[in-house]
N, CA, C and O atoms as a DFTB+ gen file, in Angstrom:
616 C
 N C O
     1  1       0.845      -1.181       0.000
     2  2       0.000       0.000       0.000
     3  2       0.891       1.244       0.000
     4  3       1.735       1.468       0.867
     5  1       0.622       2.059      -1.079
     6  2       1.285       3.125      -0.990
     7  2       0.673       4.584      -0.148
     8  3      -0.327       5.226      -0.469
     9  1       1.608       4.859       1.002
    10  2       1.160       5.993       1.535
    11  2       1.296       7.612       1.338
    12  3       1.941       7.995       0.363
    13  1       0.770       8.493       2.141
    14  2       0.541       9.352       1.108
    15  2       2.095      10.133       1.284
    16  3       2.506      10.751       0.302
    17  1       3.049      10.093       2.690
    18  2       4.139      10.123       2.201
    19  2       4.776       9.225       0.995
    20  3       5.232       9.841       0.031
    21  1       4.816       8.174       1.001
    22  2       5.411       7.626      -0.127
    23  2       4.764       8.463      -1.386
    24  3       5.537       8.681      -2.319
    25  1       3.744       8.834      -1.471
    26  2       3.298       9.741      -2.816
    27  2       3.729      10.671      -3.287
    28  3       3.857      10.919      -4.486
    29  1       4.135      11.596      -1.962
    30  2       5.051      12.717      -2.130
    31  2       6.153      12.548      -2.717
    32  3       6.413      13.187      -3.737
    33  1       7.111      11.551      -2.125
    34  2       8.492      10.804      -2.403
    35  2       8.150      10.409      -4.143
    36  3       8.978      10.785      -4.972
    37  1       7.378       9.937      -4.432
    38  2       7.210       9.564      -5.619
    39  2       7.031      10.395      -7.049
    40  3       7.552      10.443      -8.163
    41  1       5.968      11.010      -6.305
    42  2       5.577      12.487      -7.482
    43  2       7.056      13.103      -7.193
    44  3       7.775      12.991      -8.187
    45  1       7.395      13.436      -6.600
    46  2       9.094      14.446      -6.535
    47  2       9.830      13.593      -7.476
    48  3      10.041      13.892      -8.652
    49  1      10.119      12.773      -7.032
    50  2      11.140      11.755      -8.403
    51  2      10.196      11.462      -9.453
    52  3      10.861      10.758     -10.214
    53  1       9.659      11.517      -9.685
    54  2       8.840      11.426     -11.104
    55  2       9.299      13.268     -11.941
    56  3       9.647      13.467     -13.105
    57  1       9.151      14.094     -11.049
    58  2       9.364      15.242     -11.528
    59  2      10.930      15.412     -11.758
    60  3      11.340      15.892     -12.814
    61  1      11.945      14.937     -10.572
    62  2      12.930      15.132     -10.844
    63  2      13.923      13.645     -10.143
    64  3      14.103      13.525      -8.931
    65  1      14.259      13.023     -10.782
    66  2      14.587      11.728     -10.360
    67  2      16.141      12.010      -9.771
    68  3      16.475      11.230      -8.880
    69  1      17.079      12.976     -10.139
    70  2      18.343      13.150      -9.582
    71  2      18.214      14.126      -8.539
    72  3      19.335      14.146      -8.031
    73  1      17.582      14.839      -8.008
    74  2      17.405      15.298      -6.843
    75  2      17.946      14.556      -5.996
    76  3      17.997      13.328      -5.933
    77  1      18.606      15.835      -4.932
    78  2      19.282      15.008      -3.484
    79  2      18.538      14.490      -2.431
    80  3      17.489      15.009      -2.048
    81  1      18.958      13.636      -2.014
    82  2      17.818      12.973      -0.572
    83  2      17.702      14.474       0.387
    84  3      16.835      14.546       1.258
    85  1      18.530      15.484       0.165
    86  2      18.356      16.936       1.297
    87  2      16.930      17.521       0.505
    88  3      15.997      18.187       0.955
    89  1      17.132      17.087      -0.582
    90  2      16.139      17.933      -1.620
    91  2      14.820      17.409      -1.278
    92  3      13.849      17.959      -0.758
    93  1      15.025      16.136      -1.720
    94  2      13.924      15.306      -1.821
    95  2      13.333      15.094      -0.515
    96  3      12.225      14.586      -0.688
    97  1      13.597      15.267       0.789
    98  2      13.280      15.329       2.325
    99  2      12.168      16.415       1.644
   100  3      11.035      16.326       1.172
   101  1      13.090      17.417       1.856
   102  2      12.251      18.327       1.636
   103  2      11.165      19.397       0.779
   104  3      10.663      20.494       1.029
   105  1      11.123      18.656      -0.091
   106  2       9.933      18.781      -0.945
   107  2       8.932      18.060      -0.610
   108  3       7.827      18.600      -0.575
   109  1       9.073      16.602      -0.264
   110  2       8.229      16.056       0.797
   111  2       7.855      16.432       1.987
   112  3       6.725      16.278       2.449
   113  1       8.972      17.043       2.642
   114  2       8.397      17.811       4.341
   115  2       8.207      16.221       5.258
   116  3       7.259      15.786       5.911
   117  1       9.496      15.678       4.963
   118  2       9.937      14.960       6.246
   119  2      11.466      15.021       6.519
   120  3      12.173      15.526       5.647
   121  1      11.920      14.642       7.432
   122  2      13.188      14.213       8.043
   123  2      14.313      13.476       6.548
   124  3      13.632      13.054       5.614
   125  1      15.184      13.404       6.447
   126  2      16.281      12.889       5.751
   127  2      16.118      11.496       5.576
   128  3      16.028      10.780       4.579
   129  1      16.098      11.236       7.121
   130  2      16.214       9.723       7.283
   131  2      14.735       9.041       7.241
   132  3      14.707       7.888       6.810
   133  1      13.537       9.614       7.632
   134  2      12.310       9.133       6.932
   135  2      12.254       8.965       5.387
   136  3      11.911       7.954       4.775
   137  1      12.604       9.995       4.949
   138  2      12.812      10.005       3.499
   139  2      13.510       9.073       2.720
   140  3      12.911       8.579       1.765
   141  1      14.845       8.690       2.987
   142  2      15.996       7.661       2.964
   143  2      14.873       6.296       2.831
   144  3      14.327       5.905       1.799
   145  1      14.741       5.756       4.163
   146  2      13.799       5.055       4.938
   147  2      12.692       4.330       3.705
   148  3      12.573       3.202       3.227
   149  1      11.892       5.849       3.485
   150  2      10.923       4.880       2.404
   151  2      11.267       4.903       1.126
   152  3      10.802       4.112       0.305
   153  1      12.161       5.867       0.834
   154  2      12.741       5.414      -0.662
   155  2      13.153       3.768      -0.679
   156  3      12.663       2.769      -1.204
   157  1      14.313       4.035       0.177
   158  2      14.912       2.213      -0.026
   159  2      13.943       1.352      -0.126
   160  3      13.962       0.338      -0.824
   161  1      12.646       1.901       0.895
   162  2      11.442       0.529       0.859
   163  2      10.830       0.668      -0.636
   164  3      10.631      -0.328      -1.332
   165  1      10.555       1.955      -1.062
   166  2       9.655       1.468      -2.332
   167  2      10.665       0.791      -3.232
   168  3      10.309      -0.256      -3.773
   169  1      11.883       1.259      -3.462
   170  2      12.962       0.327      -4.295
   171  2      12.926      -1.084      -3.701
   172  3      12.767      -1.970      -4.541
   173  1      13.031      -1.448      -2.521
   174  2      13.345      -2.713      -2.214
   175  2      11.727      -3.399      -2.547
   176  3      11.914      -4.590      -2.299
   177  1      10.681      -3.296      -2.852
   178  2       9.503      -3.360      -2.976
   179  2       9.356      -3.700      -4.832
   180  3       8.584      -4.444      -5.437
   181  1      10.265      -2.953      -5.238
   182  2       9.974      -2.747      -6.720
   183  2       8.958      -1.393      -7.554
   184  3       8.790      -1.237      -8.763
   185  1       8.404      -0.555      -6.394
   186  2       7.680       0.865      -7.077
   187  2       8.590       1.512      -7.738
   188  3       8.418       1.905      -8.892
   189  1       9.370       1.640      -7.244
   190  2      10.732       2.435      -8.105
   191  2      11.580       1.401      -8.545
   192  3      12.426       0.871      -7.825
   193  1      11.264       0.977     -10.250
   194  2      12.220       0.325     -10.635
   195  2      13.095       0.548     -10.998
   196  3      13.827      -0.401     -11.280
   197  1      13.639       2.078     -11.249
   198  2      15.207       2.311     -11.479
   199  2      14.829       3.591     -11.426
   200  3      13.818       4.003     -10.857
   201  1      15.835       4.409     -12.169
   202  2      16.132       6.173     -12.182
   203  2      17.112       5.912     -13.484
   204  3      18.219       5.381     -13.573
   205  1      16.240       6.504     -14.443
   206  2      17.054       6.776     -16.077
   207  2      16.588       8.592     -16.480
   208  3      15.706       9.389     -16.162
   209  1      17.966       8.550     -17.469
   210  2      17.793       9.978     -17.854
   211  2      16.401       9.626     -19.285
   212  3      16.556       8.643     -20.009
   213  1      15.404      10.382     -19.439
   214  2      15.071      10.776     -20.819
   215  2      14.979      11.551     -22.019
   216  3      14.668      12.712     -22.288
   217  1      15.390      10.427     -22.725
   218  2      16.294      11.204     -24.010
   219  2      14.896      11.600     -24.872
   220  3      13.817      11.028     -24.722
   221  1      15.108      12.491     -25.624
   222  2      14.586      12.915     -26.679
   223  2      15.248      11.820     -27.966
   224  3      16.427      11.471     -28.007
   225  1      14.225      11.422     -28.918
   226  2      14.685      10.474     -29.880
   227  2      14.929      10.620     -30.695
   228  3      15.613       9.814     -31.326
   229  1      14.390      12.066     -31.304
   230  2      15.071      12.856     -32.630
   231  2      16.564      13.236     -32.479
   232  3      17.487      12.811     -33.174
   233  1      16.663      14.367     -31.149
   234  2      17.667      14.970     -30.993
   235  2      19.272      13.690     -30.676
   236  3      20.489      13.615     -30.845
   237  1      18.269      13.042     -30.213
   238  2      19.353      11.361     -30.263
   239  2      19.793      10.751     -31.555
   240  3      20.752       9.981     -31.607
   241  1      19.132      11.079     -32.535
   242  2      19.438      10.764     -33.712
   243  2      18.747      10.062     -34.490
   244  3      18.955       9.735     -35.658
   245  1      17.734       9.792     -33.654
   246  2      16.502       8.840     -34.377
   247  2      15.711       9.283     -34.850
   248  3      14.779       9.530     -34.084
   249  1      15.507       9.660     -36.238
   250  2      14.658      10.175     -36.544
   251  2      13.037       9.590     -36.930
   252  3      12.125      10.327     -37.306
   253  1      12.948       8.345     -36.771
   254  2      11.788       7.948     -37.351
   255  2      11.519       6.875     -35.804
   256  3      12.423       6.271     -35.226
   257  1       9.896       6.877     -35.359
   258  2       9.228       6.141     -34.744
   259  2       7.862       5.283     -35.118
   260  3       6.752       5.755     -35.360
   261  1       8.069       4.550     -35.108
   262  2       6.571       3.688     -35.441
   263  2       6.142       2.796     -34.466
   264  3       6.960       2.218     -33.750
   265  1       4.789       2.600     -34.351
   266  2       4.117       1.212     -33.654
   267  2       3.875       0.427     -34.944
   268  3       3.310       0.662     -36.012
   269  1       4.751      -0.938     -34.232
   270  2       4.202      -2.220     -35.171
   271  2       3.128      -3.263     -34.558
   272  3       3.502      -4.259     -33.939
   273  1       2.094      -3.031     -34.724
   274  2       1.257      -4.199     -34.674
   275  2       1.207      -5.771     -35.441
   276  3       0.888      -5.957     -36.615
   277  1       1.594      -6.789     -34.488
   278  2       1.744      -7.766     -35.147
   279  2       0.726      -9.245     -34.367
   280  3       0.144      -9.242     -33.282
   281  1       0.817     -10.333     -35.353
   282  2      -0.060     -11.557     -35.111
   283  2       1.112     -12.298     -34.940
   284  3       2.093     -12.008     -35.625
   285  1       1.174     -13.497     -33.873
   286  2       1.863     -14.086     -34.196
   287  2       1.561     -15.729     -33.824
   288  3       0.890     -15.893     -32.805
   289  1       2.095     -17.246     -34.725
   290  2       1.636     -18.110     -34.456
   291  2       1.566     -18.465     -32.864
   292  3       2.661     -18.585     -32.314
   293  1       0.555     -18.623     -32.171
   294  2       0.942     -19.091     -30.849
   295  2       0.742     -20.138     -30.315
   296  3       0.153     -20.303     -29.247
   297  1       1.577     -21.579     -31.537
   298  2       0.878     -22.914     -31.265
   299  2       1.326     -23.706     -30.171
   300  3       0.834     -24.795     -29.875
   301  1       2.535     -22.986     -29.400
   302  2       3.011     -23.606     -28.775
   303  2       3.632     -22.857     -27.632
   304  3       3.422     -21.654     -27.784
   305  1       4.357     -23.132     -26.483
   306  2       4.542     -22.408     -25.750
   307  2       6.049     -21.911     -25.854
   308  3       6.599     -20.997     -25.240
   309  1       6.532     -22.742     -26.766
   310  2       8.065     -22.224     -26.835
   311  2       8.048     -21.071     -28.396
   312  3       8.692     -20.025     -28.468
   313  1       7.435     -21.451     -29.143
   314  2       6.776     -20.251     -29.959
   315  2       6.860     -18.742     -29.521
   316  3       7.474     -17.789     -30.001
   317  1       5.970     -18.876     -28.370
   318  2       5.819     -17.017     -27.882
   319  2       6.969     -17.085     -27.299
   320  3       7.370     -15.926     -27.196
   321  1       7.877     -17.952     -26.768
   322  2       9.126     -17.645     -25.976
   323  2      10.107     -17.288     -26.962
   324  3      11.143     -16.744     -26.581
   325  1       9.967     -17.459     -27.860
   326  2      11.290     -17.513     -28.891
   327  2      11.041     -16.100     -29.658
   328  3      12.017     -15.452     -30.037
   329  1       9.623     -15.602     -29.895
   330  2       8.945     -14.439     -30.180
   331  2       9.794     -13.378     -28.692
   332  3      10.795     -12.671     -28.799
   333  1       9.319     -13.520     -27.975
   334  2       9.791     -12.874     -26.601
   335  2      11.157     -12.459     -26.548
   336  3      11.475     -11.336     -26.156
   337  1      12.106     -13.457     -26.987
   338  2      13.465     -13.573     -26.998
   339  2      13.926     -12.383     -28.148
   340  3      14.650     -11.401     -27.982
   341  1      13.371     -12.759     -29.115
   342  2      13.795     -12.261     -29.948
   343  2      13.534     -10.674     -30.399
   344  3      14.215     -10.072     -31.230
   345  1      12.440     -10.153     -29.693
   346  2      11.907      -8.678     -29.205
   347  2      12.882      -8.266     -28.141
   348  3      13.432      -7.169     -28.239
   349  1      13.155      -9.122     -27.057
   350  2      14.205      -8.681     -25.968
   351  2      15.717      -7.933     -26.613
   352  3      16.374      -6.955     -26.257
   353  1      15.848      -8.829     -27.604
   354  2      17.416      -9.000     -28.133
   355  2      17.360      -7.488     -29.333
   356  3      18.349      -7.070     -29.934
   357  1      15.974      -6.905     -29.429
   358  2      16.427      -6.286     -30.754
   359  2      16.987      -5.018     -30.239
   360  3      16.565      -4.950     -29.084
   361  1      17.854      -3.778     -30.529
   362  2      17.954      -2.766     -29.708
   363  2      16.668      -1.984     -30.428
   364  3      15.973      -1.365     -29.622
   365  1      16.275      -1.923     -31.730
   366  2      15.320      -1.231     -32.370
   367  2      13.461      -0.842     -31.410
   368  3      12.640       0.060     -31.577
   369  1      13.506      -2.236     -30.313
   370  2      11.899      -2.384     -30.071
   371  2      12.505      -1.946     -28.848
   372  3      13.313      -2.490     -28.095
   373  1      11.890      -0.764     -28.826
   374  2      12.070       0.085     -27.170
   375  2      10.952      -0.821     -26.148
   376  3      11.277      -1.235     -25.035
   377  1       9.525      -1.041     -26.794
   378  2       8.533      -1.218     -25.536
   379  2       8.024      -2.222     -26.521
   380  3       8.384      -2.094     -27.691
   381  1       7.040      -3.441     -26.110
   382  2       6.278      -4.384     -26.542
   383  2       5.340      -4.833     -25.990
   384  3       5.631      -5.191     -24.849
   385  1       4.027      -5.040     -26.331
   386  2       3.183      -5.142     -25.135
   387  2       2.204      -6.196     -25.652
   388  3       1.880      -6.077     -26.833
   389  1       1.591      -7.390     -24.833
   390  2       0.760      -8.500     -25.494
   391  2      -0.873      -7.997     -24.957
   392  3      -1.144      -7.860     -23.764
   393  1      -1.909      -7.751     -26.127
   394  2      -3.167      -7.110     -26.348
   395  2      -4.273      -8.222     -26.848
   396  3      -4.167      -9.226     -27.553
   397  1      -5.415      -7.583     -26.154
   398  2      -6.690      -8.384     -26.791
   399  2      -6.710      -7.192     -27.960
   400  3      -6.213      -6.130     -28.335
   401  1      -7.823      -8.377     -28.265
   402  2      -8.134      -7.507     -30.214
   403  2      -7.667      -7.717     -30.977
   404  3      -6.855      -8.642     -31.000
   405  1      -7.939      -6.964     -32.009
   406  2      -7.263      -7.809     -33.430
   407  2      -6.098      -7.945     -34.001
   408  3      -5.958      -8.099     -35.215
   409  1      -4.801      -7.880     -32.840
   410  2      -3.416      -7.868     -33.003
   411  2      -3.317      -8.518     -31.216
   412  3      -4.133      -8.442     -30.298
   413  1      -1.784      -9.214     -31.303
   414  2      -1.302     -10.067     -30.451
   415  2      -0.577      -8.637     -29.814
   416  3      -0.918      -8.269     -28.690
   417  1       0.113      -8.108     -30.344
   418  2       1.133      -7.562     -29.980
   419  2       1.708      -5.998     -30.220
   420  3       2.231      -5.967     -31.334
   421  1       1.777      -4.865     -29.643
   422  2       1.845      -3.703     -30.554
   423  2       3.718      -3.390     -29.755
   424  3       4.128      -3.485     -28.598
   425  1       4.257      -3.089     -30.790
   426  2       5.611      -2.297     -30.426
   427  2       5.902      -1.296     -30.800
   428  3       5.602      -1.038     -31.966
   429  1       6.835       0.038     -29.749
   430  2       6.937       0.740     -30.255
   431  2       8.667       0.761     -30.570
   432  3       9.496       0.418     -29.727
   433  1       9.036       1.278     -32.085
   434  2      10.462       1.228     -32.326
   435  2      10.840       2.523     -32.978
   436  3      10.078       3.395     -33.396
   437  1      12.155       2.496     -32.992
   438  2      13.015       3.621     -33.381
   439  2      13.499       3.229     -34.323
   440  3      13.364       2.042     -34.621
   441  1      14.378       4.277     -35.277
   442  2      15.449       4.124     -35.978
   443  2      15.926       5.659     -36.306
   444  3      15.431       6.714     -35.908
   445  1      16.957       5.452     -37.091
   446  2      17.905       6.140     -37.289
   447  2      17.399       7.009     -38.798
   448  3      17.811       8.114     -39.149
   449  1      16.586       6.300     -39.387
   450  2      15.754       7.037     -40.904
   451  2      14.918       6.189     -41.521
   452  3      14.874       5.067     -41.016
   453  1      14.026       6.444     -42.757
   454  2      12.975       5.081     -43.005
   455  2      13.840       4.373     -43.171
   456  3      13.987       3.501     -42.315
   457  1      15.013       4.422     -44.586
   458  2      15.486       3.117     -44.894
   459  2      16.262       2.592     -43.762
   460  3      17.282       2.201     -44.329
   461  1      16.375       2.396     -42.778
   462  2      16.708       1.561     -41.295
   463  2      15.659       0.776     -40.768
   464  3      15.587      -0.398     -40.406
   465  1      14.694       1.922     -40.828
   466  2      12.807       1.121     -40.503
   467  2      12.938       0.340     -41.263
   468  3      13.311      -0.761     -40.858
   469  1      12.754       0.488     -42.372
   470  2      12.507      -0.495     -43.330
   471  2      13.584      -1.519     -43.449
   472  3      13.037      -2.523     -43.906
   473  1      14.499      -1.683     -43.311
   474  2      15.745      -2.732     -43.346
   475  2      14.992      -3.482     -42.115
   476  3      14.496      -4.574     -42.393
   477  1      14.853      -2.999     -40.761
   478  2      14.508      -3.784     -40.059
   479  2      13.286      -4.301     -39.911
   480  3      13.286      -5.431     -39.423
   481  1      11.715      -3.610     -40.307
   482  2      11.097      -4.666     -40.298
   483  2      11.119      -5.412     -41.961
   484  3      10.031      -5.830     -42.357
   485  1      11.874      -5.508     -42.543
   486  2      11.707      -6.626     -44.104
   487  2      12.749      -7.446     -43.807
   488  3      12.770      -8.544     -44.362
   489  1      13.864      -7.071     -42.840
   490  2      14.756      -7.798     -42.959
   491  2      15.276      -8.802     -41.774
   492  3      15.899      -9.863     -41.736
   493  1      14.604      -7.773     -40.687
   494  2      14.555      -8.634     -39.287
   495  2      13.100      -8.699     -38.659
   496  3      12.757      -9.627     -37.926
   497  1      12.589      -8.049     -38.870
   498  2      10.849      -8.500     -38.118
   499  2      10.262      -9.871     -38.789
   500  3       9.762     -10.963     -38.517
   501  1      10.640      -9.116     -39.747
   502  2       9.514     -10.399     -40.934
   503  2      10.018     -11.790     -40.985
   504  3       9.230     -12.666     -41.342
   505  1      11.763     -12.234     -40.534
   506  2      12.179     -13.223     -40.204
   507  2      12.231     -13.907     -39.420
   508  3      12.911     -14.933     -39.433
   509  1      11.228     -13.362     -38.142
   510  2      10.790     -13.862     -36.784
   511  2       9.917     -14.945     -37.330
   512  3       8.863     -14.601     -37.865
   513  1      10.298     -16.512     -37.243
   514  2       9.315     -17.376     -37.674
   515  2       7.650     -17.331     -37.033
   516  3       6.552     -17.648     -37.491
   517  1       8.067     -16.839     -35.917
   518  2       6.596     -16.742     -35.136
   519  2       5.412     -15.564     -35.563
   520  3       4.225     -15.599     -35.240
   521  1       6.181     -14.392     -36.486
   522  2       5.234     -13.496     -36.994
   523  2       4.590     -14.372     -38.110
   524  3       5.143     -15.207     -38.826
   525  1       3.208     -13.957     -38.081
   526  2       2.125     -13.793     -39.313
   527  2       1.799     -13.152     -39.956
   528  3       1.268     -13.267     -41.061
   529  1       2.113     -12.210     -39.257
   530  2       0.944     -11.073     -40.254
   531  2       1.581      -9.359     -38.628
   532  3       1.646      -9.151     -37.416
   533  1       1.889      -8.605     -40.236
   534  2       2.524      -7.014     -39.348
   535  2       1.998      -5.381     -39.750
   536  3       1.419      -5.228     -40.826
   537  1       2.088      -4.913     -39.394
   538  2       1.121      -3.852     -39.940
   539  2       2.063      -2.753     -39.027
   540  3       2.505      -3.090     -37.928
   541  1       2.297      -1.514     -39.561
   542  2       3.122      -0.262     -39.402
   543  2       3.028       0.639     -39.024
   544  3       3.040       1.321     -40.049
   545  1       2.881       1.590     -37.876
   546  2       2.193       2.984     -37.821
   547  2       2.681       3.632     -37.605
   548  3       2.730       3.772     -36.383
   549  1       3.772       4.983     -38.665
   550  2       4.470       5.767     -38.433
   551  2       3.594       7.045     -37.372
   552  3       2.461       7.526     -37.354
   553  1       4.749       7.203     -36.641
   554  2       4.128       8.506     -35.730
   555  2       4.431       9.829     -36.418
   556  3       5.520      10.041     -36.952
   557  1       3.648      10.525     -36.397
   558  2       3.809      11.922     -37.226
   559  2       4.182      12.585     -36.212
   560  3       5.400      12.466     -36.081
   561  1       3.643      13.341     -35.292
   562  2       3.917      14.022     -34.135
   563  2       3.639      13.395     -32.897
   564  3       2.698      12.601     -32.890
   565  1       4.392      13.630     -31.640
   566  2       4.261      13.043     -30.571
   567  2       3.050      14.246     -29.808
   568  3       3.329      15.445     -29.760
   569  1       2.130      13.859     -29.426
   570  2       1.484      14.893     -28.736
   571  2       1.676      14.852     -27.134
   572  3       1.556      15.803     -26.362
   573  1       1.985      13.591     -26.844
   574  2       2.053      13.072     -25.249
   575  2       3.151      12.707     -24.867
   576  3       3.559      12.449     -25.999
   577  1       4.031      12.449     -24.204
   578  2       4.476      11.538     -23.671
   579  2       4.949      11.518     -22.232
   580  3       5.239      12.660     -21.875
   581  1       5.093      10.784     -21.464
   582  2       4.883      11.069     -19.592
   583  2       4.996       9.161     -19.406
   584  3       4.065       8.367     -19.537
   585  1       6.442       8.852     -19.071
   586  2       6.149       7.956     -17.950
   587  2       5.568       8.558     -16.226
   588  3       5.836       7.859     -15.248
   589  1       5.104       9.343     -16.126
   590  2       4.699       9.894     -14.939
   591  2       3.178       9.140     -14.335
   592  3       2.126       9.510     -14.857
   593  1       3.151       8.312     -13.465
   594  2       1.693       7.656     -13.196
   595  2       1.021       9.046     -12.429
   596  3       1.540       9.808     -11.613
   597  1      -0.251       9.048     -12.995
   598  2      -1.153       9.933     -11.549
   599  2      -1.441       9.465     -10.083
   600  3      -2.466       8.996      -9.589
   601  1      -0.573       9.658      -9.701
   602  2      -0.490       9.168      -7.815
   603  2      -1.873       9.843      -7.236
   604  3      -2.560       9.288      -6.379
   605  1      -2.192      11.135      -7.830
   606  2      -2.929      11.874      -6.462
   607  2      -4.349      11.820      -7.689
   608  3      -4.699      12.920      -8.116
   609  1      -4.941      10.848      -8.096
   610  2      -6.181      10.483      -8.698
   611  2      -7.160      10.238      -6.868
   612  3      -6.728       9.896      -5.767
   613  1      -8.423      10.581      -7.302
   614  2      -9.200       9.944      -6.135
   615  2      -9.949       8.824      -6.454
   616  3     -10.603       8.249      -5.584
């Protein structure tokens, strides 16, 4: 159960994840060592699964993003594992996620320009024996983006 100190602690590192524990006490409005205290617990817990910088993906050099929606055979159980494996291993598929509806699977990937997109899904997606069937959705503009959860929803 997350409390509503821990919320504080949380929304603060969501806003600024390198902040000092002097900082972070006190933007919360407790003690150092309370603060300390439940950080380690939500890490040792798993709420806080790490602290990464976020990059911008253009200015990184990537200029092109797409979601690939894909089907894939799932006759067996080592099938989706080898599917799994092989999404793990790509550096191209940032996020992958398994969906009801009329696709198994939607990913979102990067590259460096189309012809990279395109090298990789004709040349490495499509060679995943476990795909069936893939479908492409270049992103035009990003309007959103926020790993930030809403903590203080009622």
């Amino acid at each position: 159960m997350i409390t509503d100190q821990d919320k504080k602690i949380l929304g603060t590192l969501q806003n600024n994840g390198r902040m000092s524990m002097v900082d972070l006490a006190h933007e919360a409005n407790m003690s150092e060592s309370t603060c300390l205290r439940r950080t380690k617990s939500l890490e040792e817990v798993g709420v806080i699964k790490g602290y990464s910088a976020n990059l911008d993906y253009e200015k990184a050099g990537f200029d092109v993003m797409a979601f690939v929606q894909v089907n894939i055979n799932q006759n067996s159980e080592a099938e989706f594992d080898n599917f799994k494996n092989a999404v793990r291993a790509s550096p191209y598929i940032l996020e992958c996620y398994s969906l009801s509806g009329p696709y198994d699977h939607l990913m979102k990937v990067v590259a460096r320009n189309n012809k990279e997109l395109s090298h990789f899904i004709l040349k490495t997606l499509k060679t995943f024996p476990e795909i069936r069937d893939a479908q492409t959705l270049f992103v035009l503009h990003e309007v959103k983006h926020t790993n930030a959860l809403p903590l203080d929803l009622p």
